[in-house]
GUKOL-860433 format. One record per residue: residue number from 1; residue in one letter; x, y, z of N, C-alpha, C in turn. Coordinates in Angstrom, 1 decimal, padded with zeros to 4 digits. Example, Ala and Ser with C-alpha at 12.3 -4.5 7.8 and 13.67 -1.06 7.14 Angstrom:
<pases>
+-----+------+--------+--------+--------+--------+--------+--------+--------+--------+--------+
| pos | code |     nX |     nY |     nZ |    caX |    caY |    caZ |     cX |     cY |     cZ |
+-----+------+--------+--------+--------+--------+--------+--------+--------+--------+--------+
|   1 |    A |  013.2 | -005.7 |  007.8 |  012.3 | -004.5 |  007.8 |  013.2 | -003.3 |  007.8 |
|   2 |    S |  012.8 | -002.2 |  007.1 |  013.7 | -001.1 |  007.1 |  012.9 |  000.0 |  007.9 |
+-----+------+--------+--------+--------+--------+--------+--------+--------+--------+--------+
</pases>
This chain:
<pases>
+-----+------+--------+--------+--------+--------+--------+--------+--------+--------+--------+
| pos | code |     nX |     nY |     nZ |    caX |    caY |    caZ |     cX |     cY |     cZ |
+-----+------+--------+--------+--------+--------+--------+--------+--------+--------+--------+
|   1 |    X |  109.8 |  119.4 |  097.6 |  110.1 |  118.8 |  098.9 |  109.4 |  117.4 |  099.0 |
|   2 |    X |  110.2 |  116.2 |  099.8 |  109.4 |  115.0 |  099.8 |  109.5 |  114.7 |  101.6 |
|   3 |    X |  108.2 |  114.1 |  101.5 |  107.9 |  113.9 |  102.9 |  107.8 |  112.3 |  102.7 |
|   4 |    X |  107.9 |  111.7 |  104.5 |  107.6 |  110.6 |  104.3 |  106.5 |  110.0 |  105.1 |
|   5 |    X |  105.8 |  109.3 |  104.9 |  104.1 |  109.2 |  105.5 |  103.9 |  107.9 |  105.8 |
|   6 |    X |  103.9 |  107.5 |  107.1 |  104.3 |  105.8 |  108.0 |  102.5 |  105.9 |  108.2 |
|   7 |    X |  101.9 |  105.0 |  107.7 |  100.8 |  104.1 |  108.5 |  101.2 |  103.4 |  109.9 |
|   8 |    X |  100.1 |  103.9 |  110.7 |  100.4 |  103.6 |  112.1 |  099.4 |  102.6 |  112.1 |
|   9 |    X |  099.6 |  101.6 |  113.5 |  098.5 |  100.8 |  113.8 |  097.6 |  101.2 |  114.6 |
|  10 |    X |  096.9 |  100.6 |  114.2 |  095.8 |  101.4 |  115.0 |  095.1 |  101.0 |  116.5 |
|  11 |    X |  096.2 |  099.8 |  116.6 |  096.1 |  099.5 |  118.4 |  097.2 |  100.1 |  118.8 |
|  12 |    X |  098.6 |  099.9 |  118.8 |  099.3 |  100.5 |  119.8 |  100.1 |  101.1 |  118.5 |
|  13 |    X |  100.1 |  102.5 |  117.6 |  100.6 |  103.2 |  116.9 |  102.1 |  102.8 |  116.3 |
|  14 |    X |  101.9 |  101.7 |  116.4 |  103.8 |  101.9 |  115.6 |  103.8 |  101.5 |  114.1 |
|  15 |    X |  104.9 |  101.7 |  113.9 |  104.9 |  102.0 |  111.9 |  103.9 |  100.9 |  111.6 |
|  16 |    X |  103.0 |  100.5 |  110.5 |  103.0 |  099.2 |  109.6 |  104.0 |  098.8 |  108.4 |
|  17 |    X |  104.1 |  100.4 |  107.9 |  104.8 |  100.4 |  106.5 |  104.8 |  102.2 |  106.1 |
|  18 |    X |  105.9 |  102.8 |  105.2 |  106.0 |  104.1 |  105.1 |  106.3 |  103.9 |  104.0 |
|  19 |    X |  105.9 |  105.0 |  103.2 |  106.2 |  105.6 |  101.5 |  107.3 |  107.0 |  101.4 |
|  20 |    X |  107.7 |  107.0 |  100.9 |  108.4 |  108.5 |  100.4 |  107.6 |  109.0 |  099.4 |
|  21 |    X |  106.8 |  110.3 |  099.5 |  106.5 |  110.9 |  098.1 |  106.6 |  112.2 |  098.2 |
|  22 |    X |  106.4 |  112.8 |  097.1 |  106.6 |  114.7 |  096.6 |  105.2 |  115.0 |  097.4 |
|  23 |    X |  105.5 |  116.3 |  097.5 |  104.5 |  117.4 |  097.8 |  102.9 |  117.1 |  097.2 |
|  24 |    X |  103.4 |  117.0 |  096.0 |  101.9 |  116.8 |  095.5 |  101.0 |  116.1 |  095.7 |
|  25 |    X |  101.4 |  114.5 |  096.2 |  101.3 |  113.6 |  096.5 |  100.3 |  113.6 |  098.2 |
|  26 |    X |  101.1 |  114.2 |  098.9 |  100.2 |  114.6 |  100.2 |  099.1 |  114.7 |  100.6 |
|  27 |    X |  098.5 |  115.2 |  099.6 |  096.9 |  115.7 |  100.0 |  096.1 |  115.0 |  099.7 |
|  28 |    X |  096.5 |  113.9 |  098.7 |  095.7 |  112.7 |  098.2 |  095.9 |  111.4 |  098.9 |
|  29 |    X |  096.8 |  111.6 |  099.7 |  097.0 |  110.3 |  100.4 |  096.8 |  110.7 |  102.1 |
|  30 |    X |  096.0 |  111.9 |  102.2 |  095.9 |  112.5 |  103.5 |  093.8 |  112.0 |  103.0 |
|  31 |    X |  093.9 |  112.9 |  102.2 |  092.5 |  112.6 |  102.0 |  092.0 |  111.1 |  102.2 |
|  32 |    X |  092.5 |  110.1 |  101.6 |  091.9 |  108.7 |  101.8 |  092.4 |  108.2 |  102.9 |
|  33 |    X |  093.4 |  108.1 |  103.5 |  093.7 |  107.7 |  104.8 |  092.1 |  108.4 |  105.7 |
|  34 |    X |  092.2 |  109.4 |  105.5 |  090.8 |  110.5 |  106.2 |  089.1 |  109.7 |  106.1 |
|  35 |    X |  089.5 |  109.3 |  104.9 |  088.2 |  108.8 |  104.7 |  087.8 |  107.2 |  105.1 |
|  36 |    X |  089.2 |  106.2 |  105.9 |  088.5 |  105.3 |  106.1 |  089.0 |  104.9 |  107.7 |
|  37 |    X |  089.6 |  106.8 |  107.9 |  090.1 |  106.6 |  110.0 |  091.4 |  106.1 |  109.7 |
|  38 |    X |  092.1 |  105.8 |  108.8 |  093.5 |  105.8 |  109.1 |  094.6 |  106.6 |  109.9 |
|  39 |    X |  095.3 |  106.6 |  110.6 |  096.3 |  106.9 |  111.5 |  097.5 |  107.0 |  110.5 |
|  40 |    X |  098.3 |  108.4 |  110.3 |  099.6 |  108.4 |  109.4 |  100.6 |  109.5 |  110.4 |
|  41 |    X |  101.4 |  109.6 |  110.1 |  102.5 |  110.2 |  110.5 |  103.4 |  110.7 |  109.5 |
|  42 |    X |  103.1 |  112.0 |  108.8 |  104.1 |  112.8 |  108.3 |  105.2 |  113.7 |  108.5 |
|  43 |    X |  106.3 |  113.5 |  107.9 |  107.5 |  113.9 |  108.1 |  108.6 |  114.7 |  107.0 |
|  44 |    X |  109.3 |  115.6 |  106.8 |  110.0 |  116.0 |  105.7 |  110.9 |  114.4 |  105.7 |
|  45 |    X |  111.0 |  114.1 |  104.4 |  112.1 |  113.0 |  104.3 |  113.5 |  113.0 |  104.2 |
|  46 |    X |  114.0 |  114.5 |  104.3 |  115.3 |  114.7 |  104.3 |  116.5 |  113.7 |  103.5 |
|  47 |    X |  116.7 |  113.3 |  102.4 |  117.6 |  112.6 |  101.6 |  117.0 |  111.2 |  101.5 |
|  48 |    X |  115.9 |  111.1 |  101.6 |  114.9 |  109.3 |  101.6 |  114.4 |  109.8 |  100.5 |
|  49 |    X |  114.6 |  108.3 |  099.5 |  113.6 |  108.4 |  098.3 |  112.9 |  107.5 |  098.3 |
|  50 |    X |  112.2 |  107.2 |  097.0 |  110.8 |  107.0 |  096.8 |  110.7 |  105.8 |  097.3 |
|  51 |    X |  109.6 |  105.2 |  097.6 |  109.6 |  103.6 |  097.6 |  108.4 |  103.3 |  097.2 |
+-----+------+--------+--------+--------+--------+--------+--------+--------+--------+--------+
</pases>
């Protein structure tokens, strides 16, 4: 499954920029967003590929 994961801003939340990646990918880009207070928004990406 690929989800897609939008960086939000961190004054008024709207996209900066989004990636498409696989499953596996998730938890490592969850973890560092985590570690420096990043704001993300994950989603199934339903037929979006990679960027």
């Amino acid at each position: 499954m690929r989800f897609e994961i939008m960086r939000l801003d961190e004054v008024d939340g709207s996209t900066v920029d989004s990636t498409v990646v696989d499953a596996a990918s998730v938890n490592r880009i969850v973890q560092q967003a985590a570690a420096i207070g990043q704001r993300l928004w994950i989603r199934p990406a339903e037929g979006r590929t990679a960027s």
